[in-house]
C-alpha positions as CSV (number, residue, x, y, z in Angstrom):
1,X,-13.1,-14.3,6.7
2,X,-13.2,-15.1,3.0
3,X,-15.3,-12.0,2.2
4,X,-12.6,-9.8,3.8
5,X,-9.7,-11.7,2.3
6,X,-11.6,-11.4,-0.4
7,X,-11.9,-7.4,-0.1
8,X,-8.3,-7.3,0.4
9,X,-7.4,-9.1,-2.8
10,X,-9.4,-6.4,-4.7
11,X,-7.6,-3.9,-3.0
12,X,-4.4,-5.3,-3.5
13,X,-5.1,-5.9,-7.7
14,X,-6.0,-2.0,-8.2
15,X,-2.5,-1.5,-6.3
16,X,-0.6,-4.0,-8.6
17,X,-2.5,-2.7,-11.4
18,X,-1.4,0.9,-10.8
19,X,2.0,0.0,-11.1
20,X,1.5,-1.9,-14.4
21,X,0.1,0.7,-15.8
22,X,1.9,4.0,-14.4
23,X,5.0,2.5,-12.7
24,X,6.2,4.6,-10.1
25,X,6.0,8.4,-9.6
26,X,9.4,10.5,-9.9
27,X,11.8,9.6,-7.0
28,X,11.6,13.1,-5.7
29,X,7.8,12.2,-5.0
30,X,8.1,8.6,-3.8
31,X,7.3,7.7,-0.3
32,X,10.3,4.8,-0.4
33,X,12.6,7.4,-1.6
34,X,11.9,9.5,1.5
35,X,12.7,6.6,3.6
36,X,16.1,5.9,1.7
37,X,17.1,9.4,2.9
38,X,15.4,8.4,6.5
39,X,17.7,5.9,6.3
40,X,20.7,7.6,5.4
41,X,20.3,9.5,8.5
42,X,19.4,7.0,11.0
43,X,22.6,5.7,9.7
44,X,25.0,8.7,10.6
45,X,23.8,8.6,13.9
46,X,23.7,4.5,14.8
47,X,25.9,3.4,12.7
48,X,28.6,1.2,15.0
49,X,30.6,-1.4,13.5
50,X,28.2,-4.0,15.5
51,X,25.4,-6.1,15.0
52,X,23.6,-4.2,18.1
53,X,23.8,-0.7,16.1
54,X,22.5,-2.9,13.4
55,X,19.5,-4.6,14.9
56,X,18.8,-0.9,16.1
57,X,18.9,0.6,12.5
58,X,16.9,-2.3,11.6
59,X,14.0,-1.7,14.3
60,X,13.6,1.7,13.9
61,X,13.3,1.4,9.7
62,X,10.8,-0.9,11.0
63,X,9.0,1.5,13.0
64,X,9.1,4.1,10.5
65,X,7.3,1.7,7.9
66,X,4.7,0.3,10.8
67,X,4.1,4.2,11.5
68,X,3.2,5.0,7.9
69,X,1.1,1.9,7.9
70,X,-0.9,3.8,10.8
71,X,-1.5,6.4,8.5
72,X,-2.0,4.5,5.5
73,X,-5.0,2.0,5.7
74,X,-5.5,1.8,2.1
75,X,-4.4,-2.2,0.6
76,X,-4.6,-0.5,-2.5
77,X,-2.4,2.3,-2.0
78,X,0.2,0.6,0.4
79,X,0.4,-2.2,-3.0
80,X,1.2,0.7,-5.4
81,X,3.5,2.4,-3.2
82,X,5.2,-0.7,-2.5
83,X,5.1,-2.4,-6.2
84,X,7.4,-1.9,-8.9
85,X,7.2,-4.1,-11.8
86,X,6.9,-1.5,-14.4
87,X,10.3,0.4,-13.4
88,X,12.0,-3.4,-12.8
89,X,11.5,-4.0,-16.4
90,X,12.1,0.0,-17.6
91,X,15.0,-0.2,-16.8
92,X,16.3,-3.4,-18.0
93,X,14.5,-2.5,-21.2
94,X,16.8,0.6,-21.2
95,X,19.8,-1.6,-21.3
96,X,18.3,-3.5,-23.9
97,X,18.3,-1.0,-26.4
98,X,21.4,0.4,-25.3
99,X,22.9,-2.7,-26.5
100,X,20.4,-2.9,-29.3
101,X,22.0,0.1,-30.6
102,X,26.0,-1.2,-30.1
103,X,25.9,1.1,-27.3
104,X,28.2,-0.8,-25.0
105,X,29.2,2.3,-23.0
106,X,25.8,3.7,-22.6
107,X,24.6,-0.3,-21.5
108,X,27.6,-0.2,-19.3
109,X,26.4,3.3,-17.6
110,X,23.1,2.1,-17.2
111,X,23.7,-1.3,-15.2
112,X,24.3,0.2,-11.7
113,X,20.2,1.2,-11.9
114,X,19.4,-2.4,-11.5
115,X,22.6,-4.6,-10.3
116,X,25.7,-3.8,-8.1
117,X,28.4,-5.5,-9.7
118,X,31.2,-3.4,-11.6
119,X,30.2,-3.0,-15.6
120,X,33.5,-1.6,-16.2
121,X,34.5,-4.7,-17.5
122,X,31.4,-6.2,-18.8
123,X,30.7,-6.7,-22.5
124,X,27.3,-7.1,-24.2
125,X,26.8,-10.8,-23.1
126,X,27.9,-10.3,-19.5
127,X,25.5,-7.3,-19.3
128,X,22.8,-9.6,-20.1
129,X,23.4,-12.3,-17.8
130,X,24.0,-9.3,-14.7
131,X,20.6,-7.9,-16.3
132,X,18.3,-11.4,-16.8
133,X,19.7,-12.3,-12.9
134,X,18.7,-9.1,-11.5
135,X,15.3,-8.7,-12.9
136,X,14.8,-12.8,-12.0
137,X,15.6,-11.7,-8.5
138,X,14.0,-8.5,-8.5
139,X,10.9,-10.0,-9.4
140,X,10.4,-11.6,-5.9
141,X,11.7,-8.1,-4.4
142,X,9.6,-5.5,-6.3
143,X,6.8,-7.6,-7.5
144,X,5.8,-10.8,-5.8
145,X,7.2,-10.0,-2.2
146,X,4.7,-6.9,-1.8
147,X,1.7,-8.5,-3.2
148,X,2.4,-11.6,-1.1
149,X,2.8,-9.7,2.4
150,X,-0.3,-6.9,1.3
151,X,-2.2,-9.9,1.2
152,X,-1.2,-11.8,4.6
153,X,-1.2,-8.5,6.7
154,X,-2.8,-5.8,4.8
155,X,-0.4,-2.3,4.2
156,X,0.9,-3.1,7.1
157,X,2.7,-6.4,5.6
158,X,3.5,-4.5,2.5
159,X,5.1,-1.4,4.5
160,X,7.3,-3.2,6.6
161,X,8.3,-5.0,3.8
162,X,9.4,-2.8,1.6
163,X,11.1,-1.3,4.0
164,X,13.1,-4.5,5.3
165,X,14.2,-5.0,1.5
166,X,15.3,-1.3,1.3
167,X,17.3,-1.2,4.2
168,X,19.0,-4.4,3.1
169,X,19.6,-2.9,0.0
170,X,21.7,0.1,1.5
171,X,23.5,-2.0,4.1
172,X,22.9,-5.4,3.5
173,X,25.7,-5.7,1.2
174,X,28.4,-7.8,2.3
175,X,32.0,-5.4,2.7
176,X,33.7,-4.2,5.0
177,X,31.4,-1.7,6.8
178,X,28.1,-3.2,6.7
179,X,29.3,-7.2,7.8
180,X,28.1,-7.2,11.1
181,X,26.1,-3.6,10.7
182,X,23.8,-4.9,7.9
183,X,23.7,-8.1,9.2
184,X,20.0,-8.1,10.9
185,X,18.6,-6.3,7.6
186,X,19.9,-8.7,5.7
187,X,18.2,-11.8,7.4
188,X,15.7,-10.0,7.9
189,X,14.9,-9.6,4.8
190,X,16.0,-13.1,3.3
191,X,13.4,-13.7,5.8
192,X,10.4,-12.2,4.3
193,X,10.9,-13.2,1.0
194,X,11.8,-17.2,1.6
195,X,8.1,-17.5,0.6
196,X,7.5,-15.1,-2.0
197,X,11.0,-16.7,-4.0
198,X,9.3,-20.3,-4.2
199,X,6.3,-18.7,-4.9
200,X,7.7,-16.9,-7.7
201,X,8.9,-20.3,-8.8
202,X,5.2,-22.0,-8.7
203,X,4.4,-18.5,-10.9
204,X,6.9,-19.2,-13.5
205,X,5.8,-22.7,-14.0
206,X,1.5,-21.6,-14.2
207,X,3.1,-19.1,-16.9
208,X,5.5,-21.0,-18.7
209,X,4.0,-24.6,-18.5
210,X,6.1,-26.1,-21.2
211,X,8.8,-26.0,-19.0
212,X,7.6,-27.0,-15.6
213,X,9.8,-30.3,-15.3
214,X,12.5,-28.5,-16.1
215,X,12.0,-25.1,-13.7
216,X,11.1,-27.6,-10.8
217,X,14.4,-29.6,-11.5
218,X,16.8,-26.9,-11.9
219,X,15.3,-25.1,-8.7
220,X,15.9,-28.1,-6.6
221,X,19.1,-29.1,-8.5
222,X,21.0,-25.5,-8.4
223,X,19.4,-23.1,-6.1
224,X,20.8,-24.3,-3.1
225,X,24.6,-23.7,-4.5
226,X,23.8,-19.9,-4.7
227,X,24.5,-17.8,-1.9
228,X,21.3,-16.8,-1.1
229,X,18.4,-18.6,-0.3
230,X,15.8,-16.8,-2.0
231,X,17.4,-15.2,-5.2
232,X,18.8,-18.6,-6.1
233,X,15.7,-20.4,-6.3
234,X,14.2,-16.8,-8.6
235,X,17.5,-17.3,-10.9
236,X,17.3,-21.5,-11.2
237,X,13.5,-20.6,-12.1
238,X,14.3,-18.1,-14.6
239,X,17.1,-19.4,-16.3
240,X,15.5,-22.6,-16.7
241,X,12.0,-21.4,-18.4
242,X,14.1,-19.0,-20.6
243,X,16.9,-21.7,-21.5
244,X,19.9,-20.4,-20.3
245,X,22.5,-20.9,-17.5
246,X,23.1,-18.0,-15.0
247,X,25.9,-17.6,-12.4
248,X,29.1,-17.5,-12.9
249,X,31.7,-15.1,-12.0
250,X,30.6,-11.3,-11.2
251,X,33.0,-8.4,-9.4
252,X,31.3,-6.5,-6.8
253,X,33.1,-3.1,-5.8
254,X,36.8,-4.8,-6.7
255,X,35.7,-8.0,-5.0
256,X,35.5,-11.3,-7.1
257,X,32.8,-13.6,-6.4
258,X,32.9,-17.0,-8.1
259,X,28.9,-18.3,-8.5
260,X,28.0,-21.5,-8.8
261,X,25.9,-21.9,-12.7
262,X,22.3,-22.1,-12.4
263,X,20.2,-24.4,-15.2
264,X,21.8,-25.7,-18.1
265,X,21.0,-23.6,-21.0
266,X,22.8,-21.6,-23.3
267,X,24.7,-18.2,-21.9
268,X,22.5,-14.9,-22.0
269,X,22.4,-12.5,-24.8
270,X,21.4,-9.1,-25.1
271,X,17.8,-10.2,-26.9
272,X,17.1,-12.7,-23.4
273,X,16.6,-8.9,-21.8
274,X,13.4,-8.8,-23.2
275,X,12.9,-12.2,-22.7
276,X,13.2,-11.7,-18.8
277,X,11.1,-9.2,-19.1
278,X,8.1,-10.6,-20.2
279,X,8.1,-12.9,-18.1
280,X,8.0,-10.5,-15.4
281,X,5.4,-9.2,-16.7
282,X,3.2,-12.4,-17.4
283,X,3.6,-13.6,-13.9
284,X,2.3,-10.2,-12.8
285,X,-0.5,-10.2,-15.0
286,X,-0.9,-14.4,-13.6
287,X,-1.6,-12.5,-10.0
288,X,-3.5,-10.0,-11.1
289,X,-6.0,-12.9,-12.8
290,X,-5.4,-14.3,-9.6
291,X,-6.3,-11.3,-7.1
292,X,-9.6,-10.7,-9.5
293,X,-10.9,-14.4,-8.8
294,X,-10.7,-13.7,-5.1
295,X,-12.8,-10.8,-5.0
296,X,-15.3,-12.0,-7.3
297,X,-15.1,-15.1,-5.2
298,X,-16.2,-13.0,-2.1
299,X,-18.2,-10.9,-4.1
300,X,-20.4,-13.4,-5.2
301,X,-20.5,-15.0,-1.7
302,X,-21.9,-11.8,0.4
């Protein structure tokens, strides 16, 4: 058991370090961009303004990913696939230099690639807090989630995950149309990342020590206010180790939503970017130290 755990963990590092190292291949080439447009089709046909037609769309995304999981038996390869830390912090870094540059417009342009609020509106300090939240919740989603469910159930759990957060990512969205349609991939997925957001908690504290009191406080003092249960507890984390307050108010597609503040920091500012960033980052590298103990730990016990 703890030699093929073990195994797996190996497998599972060479993923997650393929993605820190190369990031993702072009969308036209990548495996969850062919399931997007999957997706996109299922939808024309199911799509009923019902949780049935939704718990439909939901089980056949599923399928699709539990299908490719057939096919795919490499740990390794279902992590890299699955993974992506590098473009996460890409493309935050983009809008850091945008706005680096006093290039509000360009920063402005930019912010749909990572967050779905409305930049129209947004200057260089509101752009940062919309950035810093999204890569805090992000890193649960595109880093932290995967590696989790790789390791509990193989590509398999890394498949089905992936697909679970990308279908609640194109009709998850609260509105109109998706309420009760995207309802069953949006618990589903708040359901697979419940642990993967605390652990992402436990990872900001290993790599940002100096604050632990304060991450643990703010988690259990402000995460619950936020809407959802898992990108809450990411956001308390992050703005506490970074020493800012997140939240607030954000417009979503003409719709105002009024966030409770998490931590109790300063507001963001265009240099926090980077900030978030590497701390993105150093918890990746903290599992990738982490993933390389438990196969050496198997390894030297066959």
């Amino acid at each position: 058991m703890v030699t093929s755990l073990a195994r797996r963990g190996g497998g599972i590092g060479a993923g997650l370090l393929a993605d820190l190292a190369l990031g993702d291949p072009p969308t036209r080439w990548h495996p969850v961009g062919w399931f997007g447009t999957t997706m996109t089709a299922v939808e024309h046909r199911l799509y009923r303004d019902s949780r049935a037609a939704g718990i439909a769309h939901a089980a056949v995304g599923a399928g699709i990913a539990l299908g490719a999981a057939a096919g795919c038996r490499s740990t390794a390869a279902a992590t890299a696939i699955c993974t992506a830390g590098r473009g996460l912090r890409r493309s935050a870094d983009h809008i850091a230099d945008r706005l680096d540059n006093g290039d509000l417009p360009g920063a402005r342009e930019l912010l749909p690639t990572l967050a779905g609020r409305d930049p129209a509106n947004l200057d260089a300090n509101d752009l940062a807090r919309a950035v810093v939240e999204s890569v805090a919740e992000n890193t649960v989603d595109a880093v932290v989630a995967p590696v989790w469910w790789a390791l509990a159930a193989g590509a398999r759990g890394a498949l089905v995950h992936r697909a679970l957060n990308t279908m609640d990512a194109m009709v998850g969205y609260r509105g109109s149309r998706y309420e009760r349609y995207g309802w069953a991939a949006a618990r589903l997925d708040d359901a697979a990342a419940w642990i993967p957001a605390r652990l992402t908690a436990a990872l900001v504290v290993a790599v940002r020590p100096a604050t632990a009191q304060q991450v643990l406080a703010t988690v259990r003092r402000d995460a619950p206010g936020h809407p959802s249960p898992n990108a809450g507890v990411a956001e308390a984390a992050y703005a506490a180790a970074l020493g800012l307050q997140l939240g607030g108010t954000n417009v979503y597609g003409g719709r105002v939503e009024h966030r409770p503040t998490l931590g109790s920091g300063r507001p963001p500012c265009p240099a926090d970017i980077r900030r978030a960033t590497r701390l993105c980052r150093d918890i990746t590298v903290a599992m990738l130290a982490a993933l390389a103990t438990l196969a050496a730990t198997g390894g030297a016990r066959r």
